[in-house]
N, C-alpha and C positions, 0 to 999 in steps of 0.2 A: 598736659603730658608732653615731654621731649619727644622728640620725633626721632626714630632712627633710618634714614638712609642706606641704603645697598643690599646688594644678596644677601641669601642665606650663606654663600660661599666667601664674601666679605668680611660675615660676621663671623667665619669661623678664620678667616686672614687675622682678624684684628685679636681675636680671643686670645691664638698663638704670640701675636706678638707682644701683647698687654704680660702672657706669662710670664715670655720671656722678661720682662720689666719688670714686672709685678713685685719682686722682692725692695727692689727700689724705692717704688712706690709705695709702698705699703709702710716701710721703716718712714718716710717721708711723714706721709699720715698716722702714724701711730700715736706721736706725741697730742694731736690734734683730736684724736676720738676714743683716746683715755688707754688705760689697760684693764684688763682684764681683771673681775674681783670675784670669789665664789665658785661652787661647781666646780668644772672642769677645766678652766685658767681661760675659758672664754674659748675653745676649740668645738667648732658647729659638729652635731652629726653628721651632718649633712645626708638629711633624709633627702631624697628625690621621688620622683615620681615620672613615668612615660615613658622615659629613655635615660636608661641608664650608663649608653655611653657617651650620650653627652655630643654628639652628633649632630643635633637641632641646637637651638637657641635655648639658652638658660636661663631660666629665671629666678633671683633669692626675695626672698621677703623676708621685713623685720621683722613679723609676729605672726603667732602660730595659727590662730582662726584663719588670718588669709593667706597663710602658704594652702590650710586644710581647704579654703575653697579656689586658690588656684588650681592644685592638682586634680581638683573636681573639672573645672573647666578645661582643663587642659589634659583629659583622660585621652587615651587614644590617637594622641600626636605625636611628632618628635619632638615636642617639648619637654625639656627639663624642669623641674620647680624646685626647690631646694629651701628650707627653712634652717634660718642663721640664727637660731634663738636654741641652746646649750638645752639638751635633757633637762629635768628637773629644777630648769628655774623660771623665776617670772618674766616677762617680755616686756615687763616695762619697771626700769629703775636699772637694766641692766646695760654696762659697759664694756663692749668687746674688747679685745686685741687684735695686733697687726693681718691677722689671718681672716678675721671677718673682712678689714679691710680689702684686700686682696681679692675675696672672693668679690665683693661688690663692683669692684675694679674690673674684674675678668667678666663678669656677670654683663647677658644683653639686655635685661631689663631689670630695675627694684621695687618692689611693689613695698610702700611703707604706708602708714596711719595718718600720715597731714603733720603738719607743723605742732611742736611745742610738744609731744606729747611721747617721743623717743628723742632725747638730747644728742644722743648720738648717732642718729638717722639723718637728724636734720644738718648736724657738722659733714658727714658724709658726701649726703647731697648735694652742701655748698663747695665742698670741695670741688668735685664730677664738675660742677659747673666753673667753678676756677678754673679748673685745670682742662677743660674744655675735654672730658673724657666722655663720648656718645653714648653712655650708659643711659634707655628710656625708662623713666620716673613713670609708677604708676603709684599715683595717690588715691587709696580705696575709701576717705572720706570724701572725697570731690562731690559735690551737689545733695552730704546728707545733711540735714535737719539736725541740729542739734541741743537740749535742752539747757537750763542753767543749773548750775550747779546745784545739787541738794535738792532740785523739783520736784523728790518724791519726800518729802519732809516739811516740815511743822516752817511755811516763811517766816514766820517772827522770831522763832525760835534759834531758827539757824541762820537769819539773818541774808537770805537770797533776796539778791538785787540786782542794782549795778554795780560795777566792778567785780563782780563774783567770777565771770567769766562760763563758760561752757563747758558739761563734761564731754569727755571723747570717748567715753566708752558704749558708742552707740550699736557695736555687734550684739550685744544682749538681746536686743530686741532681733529678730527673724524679720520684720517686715522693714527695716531700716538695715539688715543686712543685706537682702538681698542690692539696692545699691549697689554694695560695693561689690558685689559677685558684677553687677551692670558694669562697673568701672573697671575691672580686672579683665574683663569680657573683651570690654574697647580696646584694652590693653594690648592684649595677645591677639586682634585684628591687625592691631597696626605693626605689630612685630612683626607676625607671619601671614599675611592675608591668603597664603595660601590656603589655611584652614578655618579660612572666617567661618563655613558650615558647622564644624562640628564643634569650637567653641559655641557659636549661639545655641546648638542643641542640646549643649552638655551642660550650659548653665543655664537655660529655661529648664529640665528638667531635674537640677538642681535646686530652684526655688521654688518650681510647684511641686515635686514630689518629695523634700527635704524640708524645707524650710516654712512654706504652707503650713506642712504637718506638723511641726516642732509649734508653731506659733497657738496653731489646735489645739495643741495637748498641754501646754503651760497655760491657755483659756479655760480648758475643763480643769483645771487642778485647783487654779486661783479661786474659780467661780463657784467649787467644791468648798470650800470650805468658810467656817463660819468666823475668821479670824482676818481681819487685814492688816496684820503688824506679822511682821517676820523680824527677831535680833540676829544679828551677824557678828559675829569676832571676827572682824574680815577690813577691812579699809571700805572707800566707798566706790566701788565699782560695779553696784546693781539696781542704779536708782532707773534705767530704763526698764527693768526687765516693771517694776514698781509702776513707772509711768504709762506702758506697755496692758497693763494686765490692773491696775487700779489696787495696787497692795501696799503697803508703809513699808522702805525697808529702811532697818535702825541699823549700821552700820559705826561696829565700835570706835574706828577710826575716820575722819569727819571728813578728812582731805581724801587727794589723791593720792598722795605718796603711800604704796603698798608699806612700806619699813615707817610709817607716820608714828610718832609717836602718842603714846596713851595716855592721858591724864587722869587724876582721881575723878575729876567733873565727870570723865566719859563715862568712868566705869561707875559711879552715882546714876547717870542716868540710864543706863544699860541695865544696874538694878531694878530702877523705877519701870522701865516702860516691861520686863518680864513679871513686874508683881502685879502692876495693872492689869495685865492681860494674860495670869495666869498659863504664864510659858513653861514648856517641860523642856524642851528643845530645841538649841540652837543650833546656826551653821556657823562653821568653821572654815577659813580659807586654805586650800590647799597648800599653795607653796609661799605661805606669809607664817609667822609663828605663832605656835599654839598655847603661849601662854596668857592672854589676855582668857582665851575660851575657858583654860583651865582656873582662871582665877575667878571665872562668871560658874566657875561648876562650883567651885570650893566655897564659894560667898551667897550664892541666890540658891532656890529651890530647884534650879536646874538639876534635868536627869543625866543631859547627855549632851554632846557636839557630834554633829554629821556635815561634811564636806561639801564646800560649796566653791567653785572656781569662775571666773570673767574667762574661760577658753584662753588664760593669757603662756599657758605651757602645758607640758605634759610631762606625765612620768616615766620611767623606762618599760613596765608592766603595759600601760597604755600603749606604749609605741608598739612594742610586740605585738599586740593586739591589733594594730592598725586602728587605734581610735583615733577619730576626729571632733571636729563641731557636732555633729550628732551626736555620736556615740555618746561624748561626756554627755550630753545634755539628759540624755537618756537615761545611765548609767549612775550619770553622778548627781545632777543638781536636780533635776526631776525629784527623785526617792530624796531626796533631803527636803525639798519644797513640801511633800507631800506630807513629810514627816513634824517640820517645824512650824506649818500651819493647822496639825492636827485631825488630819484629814486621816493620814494610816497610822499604826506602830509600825514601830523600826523592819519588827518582822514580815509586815505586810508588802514592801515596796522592792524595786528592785530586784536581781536573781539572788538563785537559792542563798542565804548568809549574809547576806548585803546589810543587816542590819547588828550582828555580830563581828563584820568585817569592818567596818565604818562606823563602829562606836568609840569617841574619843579615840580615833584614829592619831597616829604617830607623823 
């Protein structure tokens, strides 16, 4: 992690005058970490959280599970947390505009995912360091574990080895998040050491009474039921929750790339492994599209598609709601696991509707 130097009264000297530059800068870096495609032309909500005028030290993160366990940790401070990742889209494949820059710029510390795994985090971050701007880097991969590619899949099959390389989608799992809540922790000590207390108390009681429980209750669900094959119309972003919990998950798209594309091969054996294991119901990715799921409804003995997400965005309904890491898990991929392994009907999981609301969902 970057080290930042000086007051709190420093950091807000330097914020003001970053402002004032910032437009400079920012057109400077634009060319450098792409434009904006999709959604909303790439303009943050800019949810916050603690302090909303902005007072204390600010903090953006590139994706949304760890802004949602920043402002966990960071409850009850003058800290700011701020998530730079646009309503309704996915947080990984996605390319800002000049304005994300800006904020990172002005921002006292970034909390991103580790290298290779946001192309335009990682341009970001080499700039800050070019350009020798004190912006402190908190990397919420730092010291996790992490599996090879496709580890929850058939090795001969798919062909995991060397050169395969590691997935980064290691929040799936609760006990490999918590980590990075440890790494976000360290983070905002060294930012504000004035509130090293109630950071450590807010994220110790974040991973035992949050994340403990979540890892509990995805144990009883998996261990409920008599099926270890879950299909997914979803790219492959849930091979921990698999690794995690001792489940197969068949994930239509093989790679990482959410926008991957779909070959007949995939959708052949996407057939094969629902007749094998007499599947009625799949998942579906939230903010990837729905027509691979609809073409596994129209071709196999499939009944239905229920929503399943990597925590990699939110919707606008969500945000109202104040959902997070929890909530979705609860709300969304929970009643779908429960569904897709055969364990409830649609009608049994979830609140009242959940299974008429979330049928071959839009």
């Amino acid at each position: 992690m970057n080290t930042k130097l000086g007051t709190e009264s420093s950091r807000l000297s330097r914020r003001r005058a970053l402002a004032a530059g910032a437009g400079l800068l920012a057109s400077g870096l634009a060319g450098c970490l792409g434009s904006a495609s999709g959604g909303n032309g790439g303009e943050t909500d800019a949810e916050s959280t603690s302090n909303s005028t902005e007072d204390g030290p600010v903090v953006v993160a590139s994706f949304f599970s760890f802004y949602d366990f920043a402002r966990k940790v960071a409850a009850d401070t003058p800290l700011t947390v701020k998530n730079l990742i646009p309503t309704g889209l996915h947080g990984h494949g996605w390319e800002p505009n000049a304005s994300i820059t800006r904020e990172i710029i002005e921002a006292d510390a970034f909390i991103h995912v580790g290298e290779k795994f946001q192309p335009w985090a990682d341009r970001a971050i080499q700039t800050l360091k070019d350009d020798e701007i004190d912006t402190q880097l908190i990397n919420v991969r730092e010291d996790v574990e992490l599996v090879e590619l496709a580890a929850s899949l058939d090795p001969e099959e798919e062909g995991v080895g060397e050169g395969r390389g590691q997935d980064p989608h290691f929040w799936l799992d609760p006990q490999r998040a918590k980590q990075s809540v440890d790494n976000i922790t360290e983070g905002f000590v060294e930012l504000a050491p004035e509130h090293e207390d109630a950071f450590r108390e807010n994220a110790e009681t974040y991973k035992t009474e949050v994340l403990d429980r979540i890892d509990r209750d995805y144990q009883q669900i998996f261990d409920s039921a008599d099926r270890n094959v879950v299909q997914l119309a979803a790219h492959n972003a849930f091979q921990y929750i698999g690794v995690r919990y001792g489940v197969e998950m068949r994930p239509l798209v093989v790679n990482l790339a959410a926008s991957g594309d779909i070959t007949p091969s995939d959708i052949t054996e996407a057939k094969r492994v629902i007749e094998e294991n007499d599947i009625r119901y799949i998942g579906a990715a939230v903010f990837e599209t729905r027509r691979p799921a609809e073409q596994l409804l129209a071709e196999t003995s499939v009944e239905a598609y229920y929503p399943v997400t990597p925590y990699a965005g939110v919707r606008e309904d969500w945000v109202e709601m104040g959902w997070g890491y929890e909530e979705i898990a609860y709300n969304i991929n929970m009643p779908t696991f429960e569904v897709v392994l055969g364990n409830k009907s649609p009608d049994e999981v979830g609140p009242d509707g959940w299974g008429e609301q979330w049928r071959n969902f839009e």
